[in-house]
N, CA, C and O atoms as a Maestro MAE file, in Angstrom:
{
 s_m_m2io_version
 :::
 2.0.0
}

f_m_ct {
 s_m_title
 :::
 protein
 m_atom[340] {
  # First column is atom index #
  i_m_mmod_type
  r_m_x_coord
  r_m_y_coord
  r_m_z_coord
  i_m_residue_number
  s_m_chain_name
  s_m_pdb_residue_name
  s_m_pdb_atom_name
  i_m_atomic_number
  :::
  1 25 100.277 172.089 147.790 1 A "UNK " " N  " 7
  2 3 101.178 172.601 148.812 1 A "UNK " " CA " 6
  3 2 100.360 173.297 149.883 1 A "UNK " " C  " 6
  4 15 99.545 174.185 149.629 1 A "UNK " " O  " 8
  5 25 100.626 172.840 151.093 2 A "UNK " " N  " 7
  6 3 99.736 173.521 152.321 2 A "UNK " " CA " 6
  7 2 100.396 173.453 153.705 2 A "UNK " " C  " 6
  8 15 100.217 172.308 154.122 2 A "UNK " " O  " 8
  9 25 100.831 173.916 154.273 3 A "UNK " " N  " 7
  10 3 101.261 173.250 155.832 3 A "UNK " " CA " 6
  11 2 100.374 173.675 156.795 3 A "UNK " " C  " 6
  12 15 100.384 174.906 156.775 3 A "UNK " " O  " 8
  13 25 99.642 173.276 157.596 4 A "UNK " " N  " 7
  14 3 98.979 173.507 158.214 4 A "UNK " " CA " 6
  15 2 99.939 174.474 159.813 4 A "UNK " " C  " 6
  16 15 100.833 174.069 160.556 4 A "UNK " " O  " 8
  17 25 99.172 175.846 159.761 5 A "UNK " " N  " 7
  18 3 99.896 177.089 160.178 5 A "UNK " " CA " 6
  19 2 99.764 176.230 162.139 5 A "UNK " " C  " 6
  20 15 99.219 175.141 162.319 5 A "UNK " " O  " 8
  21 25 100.325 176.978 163.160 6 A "UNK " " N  " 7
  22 3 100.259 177.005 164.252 6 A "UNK " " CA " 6
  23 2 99.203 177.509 165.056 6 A "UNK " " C  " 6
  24 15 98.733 178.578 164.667 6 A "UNK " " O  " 8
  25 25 98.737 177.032 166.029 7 A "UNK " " N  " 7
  26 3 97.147 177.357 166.737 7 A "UNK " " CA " 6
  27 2 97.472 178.830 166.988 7 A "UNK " " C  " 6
  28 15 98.596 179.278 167.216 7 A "UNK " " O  " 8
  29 25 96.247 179.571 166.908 8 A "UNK " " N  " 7
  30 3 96.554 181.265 166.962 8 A "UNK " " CA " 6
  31 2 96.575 181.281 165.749 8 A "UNK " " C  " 6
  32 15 95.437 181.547 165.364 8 A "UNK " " O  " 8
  33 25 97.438 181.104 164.694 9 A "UNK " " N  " 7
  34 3 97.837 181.417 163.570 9 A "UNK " " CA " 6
  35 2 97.104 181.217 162.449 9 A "UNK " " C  " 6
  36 15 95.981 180.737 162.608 9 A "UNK " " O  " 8
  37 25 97.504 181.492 161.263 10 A "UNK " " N  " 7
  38 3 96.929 181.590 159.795 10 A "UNK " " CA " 6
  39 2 98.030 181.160 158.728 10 A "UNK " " C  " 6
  40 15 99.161 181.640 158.801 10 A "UNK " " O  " 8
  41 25 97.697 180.289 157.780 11 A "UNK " " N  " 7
  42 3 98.580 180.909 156.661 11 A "UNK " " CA " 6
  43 2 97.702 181.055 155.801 11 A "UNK " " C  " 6
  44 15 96.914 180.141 155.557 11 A "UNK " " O  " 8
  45 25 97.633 182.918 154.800 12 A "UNK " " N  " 7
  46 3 97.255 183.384 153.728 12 A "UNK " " CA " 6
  47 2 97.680 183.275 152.710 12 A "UNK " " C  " 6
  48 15 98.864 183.603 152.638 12 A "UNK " " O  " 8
  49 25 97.185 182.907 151.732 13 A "UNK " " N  " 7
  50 3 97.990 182.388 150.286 13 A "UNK " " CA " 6
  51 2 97.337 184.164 149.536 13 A "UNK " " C  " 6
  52 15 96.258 184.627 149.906 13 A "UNK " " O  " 8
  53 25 97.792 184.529 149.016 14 A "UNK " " N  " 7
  54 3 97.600 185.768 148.252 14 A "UNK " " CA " 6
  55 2 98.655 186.691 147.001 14 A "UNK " " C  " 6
  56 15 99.703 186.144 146.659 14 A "UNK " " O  " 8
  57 25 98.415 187.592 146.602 15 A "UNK " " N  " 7
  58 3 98.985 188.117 145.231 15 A "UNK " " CA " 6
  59 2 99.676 189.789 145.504 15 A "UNK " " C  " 6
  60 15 98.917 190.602 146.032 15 A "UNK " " O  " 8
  61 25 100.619 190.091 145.258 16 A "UNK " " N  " 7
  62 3 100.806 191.440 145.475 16 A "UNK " " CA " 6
  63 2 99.684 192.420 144.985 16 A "UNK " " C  " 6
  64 15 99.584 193.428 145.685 16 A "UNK " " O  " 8
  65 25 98.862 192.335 143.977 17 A "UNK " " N  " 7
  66 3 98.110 193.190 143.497 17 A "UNK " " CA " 6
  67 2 96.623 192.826 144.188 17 A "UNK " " C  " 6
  68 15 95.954 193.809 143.869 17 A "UNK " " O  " 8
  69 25 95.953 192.146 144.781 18 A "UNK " " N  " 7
  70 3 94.879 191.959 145.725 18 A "UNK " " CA " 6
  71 2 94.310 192.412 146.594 18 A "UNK " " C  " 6
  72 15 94.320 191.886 147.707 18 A "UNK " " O  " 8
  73 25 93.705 193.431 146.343 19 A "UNK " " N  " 7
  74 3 93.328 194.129 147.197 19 A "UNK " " CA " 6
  75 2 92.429 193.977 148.777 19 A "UNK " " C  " 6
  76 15 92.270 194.713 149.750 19 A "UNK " " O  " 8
  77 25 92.067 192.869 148.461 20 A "UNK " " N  " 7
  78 3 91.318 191.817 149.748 20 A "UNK " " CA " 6
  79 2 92.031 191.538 150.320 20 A "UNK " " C  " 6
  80 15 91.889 191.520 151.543 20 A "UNK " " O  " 8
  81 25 93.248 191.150 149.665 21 A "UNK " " N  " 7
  82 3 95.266 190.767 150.237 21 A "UNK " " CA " 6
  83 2 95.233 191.803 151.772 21 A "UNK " " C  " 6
  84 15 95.184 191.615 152.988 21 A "UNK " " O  " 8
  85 25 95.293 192.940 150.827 22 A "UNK " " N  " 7
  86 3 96.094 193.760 151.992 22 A "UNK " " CA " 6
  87 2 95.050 194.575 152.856 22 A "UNK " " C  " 6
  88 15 95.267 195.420 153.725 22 A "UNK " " O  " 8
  89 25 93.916 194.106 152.392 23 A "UNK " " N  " 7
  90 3 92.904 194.614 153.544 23 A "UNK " " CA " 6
  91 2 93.142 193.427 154.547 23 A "UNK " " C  " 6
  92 15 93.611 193.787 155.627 23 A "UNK " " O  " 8
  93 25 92.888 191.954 154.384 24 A "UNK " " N  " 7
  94 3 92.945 191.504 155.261 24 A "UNK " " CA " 6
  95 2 94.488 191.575 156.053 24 A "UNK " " C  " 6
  96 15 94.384 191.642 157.278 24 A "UNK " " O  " 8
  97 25 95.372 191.571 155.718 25 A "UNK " " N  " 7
  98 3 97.166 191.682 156.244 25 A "UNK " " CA " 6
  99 2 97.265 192.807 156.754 25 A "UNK " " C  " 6
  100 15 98.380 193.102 157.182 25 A "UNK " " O  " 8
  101 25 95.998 193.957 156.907 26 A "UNK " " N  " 7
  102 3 96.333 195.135 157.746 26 A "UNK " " CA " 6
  103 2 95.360 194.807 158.848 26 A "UNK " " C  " 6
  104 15 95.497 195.334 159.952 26 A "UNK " " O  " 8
  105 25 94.253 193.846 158.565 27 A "UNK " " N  " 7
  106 3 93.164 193.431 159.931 27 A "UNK " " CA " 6
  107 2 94.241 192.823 160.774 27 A "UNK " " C  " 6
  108 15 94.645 193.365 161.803 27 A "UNK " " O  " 8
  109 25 94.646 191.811 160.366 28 A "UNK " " N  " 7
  110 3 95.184 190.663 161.052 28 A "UNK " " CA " 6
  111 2 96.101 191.199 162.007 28 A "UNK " " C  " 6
  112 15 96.097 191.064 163.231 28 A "UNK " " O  " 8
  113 25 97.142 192.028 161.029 29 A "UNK " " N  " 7
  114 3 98.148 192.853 161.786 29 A "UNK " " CA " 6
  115 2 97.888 193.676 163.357 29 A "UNK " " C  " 6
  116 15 98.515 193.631 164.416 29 A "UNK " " O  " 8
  117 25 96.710 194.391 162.939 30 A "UNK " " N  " 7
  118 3 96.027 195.482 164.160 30 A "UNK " " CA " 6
  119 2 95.457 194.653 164.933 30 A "UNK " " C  " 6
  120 15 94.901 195.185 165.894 30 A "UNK " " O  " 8
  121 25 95.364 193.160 164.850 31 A "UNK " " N  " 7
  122 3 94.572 192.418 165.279 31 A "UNK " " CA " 6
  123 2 95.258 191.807 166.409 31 A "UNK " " C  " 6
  124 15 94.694 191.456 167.446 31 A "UNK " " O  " 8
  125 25 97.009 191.651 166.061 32 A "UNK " " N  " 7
  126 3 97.434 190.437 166.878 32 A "UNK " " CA " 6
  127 2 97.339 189.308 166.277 32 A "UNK " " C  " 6
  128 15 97.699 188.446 167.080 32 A "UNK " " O  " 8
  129 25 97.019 188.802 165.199 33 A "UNK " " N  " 7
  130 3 97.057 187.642 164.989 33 A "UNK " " CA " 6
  131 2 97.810 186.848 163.568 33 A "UNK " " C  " 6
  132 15 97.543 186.779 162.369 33 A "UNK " " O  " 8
  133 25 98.923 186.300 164.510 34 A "UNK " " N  " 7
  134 3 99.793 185.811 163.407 34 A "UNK " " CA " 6
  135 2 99.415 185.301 162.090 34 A "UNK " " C  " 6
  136 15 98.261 184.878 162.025 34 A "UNK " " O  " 8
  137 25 100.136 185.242 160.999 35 A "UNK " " N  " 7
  138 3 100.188 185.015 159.968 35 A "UNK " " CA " 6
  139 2 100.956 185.031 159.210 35 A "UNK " " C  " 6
  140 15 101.626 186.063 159.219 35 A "UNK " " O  " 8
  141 25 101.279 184.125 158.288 36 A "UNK " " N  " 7
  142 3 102.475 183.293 156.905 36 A "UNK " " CA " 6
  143 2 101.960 183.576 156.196 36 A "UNK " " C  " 6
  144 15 100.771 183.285 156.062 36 A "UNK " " O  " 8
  145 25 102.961 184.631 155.020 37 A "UNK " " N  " 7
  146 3 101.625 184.948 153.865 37 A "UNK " " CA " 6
  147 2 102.591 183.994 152.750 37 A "UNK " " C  " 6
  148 15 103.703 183.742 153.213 37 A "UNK " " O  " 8
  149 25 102.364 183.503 151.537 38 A "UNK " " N  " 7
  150 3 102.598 183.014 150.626 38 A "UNK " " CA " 6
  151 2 102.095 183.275 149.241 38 A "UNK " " C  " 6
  152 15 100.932 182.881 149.143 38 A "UNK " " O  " 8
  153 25 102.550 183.791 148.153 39 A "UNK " " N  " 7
  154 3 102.391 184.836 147.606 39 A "UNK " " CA " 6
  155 2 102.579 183.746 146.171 39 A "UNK " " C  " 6
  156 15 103.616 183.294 145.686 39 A "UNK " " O  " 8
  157 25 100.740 183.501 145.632 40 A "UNK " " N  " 7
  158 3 100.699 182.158 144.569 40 A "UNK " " CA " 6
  159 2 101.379 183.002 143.203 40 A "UNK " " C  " 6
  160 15 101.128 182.341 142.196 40 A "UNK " " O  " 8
  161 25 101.916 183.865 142.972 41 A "UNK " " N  " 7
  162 3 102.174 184.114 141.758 41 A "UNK " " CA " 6
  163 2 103.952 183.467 141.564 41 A "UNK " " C  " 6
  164 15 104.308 183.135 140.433 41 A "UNK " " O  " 8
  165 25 104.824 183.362 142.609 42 A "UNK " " N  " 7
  166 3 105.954 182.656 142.944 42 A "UNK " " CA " 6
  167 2 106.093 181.228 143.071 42 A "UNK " " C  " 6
  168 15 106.905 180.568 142.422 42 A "UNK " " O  " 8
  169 25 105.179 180.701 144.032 43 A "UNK " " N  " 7
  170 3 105.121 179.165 144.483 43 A "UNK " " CA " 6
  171 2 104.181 178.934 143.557 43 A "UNK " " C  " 6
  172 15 103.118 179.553 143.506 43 A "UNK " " O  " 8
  173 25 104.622 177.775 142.559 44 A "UNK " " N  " 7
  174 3 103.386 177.571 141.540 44 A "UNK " " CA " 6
  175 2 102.484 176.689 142.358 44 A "UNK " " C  " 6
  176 15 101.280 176.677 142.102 44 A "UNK " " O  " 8
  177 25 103.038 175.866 143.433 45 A "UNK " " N  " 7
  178 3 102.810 174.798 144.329 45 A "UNK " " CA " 6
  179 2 101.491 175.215 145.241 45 A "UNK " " C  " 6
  180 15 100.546 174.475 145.516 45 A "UNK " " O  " 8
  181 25 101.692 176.706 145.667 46 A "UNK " " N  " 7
  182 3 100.418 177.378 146.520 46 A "UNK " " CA " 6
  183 2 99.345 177.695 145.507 46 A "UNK " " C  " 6
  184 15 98.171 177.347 145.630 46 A "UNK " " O  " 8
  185 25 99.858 178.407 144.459 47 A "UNK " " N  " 7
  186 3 98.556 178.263 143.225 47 A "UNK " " CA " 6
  187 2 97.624 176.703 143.194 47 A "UNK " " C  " 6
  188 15 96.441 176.438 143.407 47 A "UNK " " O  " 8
  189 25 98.536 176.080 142.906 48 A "UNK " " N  " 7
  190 3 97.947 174.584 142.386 48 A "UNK " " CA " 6
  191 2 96.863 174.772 143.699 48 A "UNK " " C  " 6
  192 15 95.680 174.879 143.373 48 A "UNK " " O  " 8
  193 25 97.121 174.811 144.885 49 A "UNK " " N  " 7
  194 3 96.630 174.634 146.299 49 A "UNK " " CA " 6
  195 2 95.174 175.306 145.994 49 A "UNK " " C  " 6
  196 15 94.141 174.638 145.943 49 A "UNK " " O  " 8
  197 25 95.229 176.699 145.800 50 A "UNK " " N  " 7
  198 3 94.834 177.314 145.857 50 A "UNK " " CA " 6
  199 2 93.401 177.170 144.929 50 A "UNK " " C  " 6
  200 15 92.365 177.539 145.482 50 A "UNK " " O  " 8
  201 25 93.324 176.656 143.573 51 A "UNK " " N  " 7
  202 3 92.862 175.972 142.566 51 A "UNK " " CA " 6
  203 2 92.243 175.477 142.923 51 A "UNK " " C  " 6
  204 15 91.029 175.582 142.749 51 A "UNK " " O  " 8
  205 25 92.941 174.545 143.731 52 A "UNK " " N  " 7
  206 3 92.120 172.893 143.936 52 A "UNK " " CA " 6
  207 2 91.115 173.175 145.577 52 A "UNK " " C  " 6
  208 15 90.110 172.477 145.715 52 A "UNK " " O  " 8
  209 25 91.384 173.935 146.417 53 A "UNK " " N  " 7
  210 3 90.409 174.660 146.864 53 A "UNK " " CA " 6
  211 2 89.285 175.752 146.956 53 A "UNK " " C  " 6
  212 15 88.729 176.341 147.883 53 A "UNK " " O  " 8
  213 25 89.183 175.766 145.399 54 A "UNK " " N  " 7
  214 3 88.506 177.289 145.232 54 A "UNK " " CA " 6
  215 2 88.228 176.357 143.616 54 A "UNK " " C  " 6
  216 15 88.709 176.930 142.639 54 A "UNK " " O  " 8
  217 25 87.573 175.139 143.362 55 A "UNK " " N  " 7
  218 3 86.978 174.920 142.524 55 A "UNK " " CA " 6
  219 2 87.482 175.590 141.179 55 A "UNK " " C  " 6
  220 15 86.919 176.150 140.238 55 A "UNK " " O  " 8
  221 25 89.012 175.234 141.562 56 A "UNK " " N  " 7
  222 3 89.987 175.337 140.460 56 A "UNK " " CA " 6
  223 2 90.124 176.962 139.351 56 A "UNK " " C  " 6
  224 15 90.561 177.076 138.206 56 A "UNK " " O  " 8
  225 25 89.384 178.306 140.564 57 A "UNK " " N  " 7
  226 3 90.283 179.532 140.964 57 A "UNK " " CA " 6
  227 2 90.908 179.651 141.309 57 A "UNK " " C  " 6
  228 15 91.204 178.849 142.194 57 A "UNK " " O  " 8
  229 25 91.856 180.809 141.011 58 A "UNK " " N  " 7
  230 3 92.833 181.087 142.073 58 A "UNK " " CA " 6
  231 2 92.367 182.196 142.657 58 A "UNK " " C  " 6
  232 15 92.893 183.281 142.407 58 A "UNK " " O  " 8
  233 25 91.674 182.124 143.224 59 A "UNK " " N  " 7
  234 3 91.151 183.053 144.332 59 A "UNK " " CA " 6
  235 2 91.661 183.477 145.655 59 A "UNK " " C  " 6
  236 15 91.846 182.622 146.522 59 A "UNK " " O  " 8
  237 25 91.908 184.755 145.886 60 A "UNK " " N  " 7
  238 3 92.593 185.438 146.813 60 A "UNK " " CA " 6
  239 2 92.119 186.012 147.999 60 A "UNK " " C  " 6
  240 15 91.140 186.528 147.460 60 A "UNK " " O  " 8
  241 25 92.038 186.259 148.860 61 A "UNK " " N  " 7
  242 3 93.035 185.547 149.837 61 A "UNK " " CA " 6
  243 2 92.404 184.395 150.345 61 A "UNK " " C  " 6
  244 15 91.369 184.426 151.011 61 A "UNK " " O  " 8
  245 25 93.165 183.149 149.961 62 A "UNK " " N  " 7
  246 3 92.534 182.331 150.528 62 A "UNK " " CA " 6
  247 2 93.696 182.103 152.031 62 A "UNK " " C  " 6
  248 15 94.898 182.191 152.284 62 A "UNK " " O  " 8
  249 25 92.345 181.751 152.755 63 A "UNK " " N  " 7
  250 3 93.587 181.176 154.367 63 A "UNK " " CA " 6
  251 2 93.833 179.977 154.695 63 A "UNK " " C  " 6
  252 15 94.274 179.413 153.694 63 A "UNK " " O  " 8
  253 25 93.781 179.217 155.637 64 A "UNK " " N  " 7
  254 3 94.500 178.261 156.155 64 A "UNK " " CA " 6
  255 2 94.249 178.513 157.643 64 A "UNK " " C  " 6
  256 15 94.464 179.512 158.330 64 A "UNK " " O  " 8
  257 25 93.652 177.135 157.986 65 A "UNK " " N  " 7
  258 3 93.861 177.540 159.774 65 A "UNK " " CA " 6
  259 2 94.289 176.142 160.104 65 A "UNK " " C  " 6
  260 15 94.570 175.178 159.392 65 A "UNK " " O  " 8
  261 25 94.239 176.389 161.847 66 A "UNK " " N  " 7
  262 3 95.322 175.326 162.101 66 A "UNK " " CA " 6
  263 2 94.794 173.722 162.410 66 A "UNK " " C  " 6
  264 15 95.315 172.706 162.871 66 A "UNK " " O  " 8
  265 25 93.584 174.067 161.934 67 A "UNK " " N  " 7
  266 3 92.383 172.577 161.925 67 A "UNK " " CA " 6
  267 2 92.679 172.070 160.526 67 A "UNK " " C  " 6
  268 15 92.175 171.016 160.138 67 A "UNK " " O  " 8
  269 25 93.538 172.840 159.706 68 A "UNK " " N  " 7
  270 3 93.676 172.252 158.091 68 A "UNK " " CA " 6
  271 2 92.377 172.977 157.113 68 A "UNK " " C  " 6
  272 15 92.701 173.162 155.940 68 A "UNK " " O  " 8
  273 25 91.364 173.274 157.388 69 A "UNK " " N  " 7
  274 3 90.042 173.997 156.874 69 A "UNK " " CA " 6
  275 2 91.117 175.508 156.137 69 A "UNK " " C  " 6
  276 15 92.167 176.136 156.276 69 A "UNK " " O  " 8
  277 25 89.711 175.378 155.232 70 A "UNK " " N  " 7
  278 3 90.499 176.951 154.472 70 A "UNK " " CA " 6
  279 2 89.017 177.934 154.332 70 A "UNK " " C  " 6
  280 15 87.953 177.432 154.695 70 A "UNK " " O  " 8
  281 25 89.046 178.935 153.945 71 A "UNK " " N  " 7
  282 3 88.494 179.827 153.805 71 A "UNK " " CA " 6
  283 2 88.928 180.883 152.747 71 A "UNK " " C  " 6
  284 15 89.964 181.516 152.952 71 A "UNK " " O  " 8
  285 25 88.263 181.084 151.741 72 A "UNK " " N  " 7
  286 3 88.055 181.772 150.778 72 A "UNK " " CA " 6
  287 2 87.692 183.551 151.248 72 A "UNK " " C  " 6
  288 15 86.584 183.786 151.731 72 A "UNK " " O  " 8
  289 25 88.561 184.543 151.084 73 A "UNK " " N  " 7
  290 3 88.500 185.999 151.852 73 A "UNK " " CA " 6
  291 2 87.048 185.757 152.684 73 A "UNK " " C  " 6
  292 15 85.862 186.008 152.470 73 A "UNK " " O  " 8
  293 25 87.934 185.046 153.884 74 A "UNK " " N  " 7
  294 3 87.174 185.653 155.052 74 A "UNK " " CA " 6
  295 2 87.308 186.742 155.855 74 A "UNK " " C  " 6
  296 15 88.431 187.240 155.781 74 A "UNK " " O  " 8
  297 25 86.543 187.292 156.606 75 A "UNK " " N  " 7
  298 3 86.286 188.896 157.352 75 A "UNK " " CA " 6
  299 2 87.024 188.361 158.519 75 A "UNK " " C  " 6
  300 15 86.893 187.357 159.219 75 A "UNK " " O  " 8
  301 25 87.856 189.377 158.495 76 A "UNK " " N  " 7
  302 3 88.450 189.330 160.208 76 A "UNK " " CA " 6
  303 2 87.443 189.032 161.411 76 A "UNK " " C  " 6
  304 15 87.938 189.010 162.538 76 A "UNK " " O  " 8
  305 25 86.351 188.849 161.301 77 A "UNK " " N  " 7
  306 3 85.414 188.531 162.182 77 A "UNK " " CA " 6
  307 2 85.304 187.014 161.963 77 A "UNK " " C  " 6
  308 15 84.834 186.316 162.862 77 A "UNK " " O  " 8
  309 25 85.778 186.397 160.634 78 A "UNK " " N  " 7
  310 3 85.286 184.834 160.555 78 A "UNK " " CA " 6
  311 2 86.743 184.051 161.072 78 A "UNK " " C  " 6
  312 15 86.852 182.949 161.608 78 A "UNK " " O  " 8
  313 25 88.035 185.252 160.630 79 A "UNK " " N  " 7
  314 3 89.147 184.576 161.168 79 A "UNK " " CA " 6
  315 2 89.521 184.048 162.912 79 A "UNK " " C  " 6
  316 15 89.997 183.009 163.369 79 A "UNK " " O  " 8
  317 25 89.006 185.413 163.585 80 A "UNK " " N  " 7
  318 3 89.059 185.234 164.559 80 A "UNK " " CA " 6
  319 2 87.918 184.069 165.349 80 A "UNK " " C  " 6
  320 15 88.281 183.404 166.319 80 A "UNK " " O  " 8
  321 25 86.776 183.983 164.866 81 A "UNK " " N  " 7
  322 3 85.926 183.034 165.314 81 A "UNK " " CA " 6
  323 2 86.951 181.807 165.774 81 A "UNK " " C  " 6
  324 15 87.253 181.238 166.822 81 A "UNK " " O  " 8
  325 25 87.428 181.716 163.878 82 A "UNK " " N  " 7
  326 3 87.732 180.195 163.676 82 A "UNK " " CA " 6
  327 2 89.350 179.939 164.641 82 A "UNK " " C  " 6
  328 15 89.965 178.875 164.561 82 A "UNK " " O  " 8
  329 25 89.643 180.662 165.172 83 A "UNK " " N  " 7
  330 3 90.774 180.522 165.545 83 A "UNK " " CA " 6
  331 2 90.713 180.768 167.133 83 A "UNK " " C  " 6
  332 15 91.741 180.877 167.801 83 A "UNK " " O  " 8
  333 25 89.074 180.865 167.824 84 A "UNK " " N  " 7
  334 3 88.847 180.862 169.282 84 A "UNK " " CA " 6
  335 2 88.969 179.024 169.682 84 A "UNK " " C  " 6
  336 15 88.498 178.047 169.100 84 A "UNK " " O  " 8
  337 25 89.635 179.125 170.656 85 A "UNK " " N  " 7
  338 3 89.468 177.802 171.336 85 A "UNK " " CA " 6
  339 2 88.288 177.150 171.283 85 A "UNK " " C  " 6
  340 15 88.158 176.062 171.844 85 A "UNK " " O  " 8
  :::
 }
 m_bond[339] {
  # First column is bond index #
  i_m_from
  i_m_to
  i_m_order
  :::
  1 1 2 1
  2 2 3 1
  3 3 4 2
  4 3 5 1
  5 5 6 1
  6 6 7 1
  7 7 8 2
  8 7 9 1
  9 9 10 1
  10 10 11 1
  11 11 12 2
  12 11 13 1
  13 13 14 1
  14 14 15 1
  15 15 16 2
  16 15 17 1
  17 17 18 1
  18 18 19 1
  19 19 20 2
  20 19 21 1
  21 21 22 1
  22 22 23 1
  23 23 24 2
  24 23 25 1
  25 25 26 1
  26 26 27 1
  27 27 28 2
  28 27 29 1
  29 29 30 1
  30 30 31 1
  31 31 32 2
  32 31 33 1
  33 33 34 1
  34 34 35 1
  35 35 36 2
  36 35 37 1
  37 37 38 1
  38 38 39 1
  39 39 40 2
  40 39 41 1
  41 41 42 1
  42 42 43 1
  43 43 44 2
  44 43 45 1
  45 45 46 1
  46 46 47 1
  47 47 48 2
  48 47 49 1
  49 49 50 1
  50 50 51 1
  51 51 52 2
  52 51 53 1
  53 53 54 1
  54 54 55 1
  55 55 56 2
  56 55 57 1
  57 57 58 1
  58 58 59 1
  59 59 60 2
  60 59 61 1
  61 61 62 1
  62 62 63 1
  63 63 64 2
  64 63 65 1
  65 65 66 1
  66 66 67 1
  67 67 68 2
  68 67 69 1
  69 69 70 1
  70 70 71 1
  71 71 72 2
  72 71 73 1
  73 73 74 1
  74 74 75 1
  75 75 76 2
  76 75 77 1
  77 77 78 1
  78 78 79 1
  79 79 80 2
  80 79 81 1
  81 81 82 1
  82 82 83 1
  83 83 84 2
  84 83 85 1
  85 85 86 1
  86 86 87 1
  87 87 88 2
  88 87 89 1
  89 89 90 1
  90 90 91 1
  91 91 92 2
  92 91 93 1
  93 93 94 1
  94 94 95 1
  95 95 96 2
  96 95 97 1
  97 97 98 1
  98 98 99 1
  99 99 100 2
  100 99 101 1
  101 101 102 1
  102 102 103 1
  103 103 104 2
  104 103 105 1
  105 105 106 1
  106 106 107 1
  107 107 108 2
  108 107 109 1
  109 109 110 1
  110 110 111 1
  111 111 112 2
  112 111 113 1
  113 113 114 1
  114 114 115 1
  115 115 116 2
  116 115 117 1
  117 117 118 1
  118 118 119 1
  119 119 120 2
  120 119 121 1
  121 121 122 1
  122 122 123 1
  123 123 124 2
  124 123 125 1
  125 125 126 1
  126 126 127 1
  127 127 128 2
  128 127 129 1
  129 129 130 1
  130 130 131 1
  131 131 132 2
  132 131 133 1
  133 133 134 1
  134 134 135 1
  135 135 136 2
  136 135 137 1
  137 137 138 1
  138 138 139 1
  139 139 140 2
  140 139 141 1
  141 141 142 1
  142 142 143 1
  143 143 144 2
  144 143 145 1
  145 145 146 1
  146 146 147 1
  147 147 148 2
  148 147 149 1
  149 149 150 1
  150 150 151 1
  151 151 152 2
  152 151 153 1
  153 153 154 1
  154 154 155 1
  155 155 156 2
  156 155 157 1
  157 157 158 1
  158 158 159 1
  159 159 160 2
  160 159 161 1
  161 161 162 1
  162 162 163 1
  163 163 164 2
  164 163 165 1
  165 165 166 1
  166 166 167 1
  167 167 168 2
  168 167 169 1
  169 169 170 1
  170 170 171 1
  171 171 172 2
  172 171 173 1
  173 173 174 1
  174 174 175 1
  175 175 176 2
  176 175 177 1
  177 177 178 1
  178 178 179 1
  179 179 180 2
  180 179 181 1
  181 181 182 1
  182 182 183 1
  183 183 184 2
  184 183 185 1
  185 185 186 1
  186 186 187 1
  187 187 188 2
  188 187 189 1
  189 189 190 1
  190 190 191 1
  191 191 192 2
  192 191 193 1
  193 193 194 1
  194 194 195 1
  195 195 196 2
  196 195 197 1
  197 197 198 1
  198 198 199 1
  199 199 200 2
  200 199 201 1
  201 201 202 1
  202 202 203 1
  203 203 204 2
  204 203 205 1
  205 205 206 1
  206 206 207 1
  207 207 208 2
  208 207 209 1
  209 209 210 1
  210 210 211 1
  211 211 212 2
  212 211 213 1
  213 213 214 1
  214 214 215 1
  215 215 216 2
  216 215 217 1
  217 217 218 1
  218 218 219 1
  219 219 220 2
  220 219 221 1
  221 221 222 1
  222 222 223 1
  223 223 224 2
  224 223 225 1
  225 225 226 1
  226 226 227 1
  227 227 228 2
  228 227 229 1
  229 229 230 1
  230 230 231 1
  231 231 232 2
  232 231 233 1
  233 233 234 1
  234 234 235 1
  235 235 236 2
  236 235 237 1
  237 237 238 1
  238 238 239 1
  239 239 240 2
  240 239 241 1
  241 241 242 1
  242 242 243 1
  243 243 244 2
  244 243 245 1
  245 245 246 1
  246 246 247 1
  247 247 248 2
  248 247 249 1
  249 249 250 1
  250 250 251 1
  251 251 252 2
  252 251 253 1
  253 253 254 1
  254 254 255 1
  255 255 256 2
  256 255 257 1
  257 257 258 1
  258 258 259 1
  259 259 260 2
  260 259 261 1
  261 261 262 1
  262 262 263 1
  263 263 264 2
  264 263 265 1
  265 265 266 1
  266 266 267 1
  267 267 268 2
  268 267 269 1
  269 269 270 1
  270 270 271 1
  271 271 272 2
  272 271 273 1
  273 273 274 1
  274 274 275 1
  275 275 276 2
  276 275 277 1
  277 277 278 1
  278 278 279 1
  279 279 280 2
  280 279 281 1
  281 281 282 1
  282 282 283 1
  283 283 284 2
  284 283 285 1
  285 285 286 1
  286 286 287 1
  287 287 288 2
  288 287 289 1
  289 289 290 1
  290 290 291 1
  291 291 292 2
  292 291 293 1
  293 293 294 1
  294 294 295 1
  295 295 296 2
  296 295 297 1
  297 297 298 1
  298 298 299 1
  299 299 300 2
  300 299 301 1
  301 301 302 1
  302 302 303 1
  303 303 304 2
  304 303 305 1
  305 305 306 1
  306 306 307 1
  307 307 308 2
  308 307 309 1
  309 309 310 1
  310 310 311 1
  311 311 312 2
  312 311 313 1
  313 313 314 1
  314 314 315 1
  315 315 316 2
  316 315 317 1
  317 317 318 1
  318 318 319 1
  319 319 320 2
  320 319 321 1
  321 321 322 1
  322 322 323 1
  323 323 324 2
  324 323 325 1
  325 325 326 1
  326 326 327 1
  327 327 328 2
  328 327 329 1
  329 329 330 1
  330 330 331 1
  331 331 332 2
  332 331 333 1
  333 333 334 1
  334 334 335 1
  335 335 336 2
  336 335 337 1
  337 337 338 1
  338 338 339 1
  339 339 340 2
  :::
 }
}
């Protein structure tokens, strides 16, 4: 399960208890820069995703940008790169 998010945008797959979670969802926020969070402990469908991009972890926060590419907790410095024109 993946939809590829809107240019500008992100979608974060992540866990209520993650603490990388909500560091990055307070960057992004102060940042301006949109984001869909999806929360793998609900959607078993974003887990599976999540797995199968992270060499079958479920590793948190993983993102989503709007080229389809993902990233494994990247730094608000790698999000924004990837999301410059």
């Amino acid at each position: 399960m993946t939809t590829t998010p809107e240019a500008g945008s992100v979608l974060m797959y992540s866990t209520t208890w993650c603490g990388y979670c909500h560091r990055l969802k307070g960057q992004l926020t102060r940042s301006g820069i949109a984001f869909t969070e999806v929360n793998i402990e609900e959607v078993p469908e974003a887990a599976a995703y999540v797995e199968q991009v992270n060499g079958g972890n479920r590793t948190v926060p993983t993102v989503v940008f709007p080229d389809g590419t993902a990233a494994t907790n990247p730094s608000l410095a790698e999000v924004t790169a990837r999301l410059a024109p």
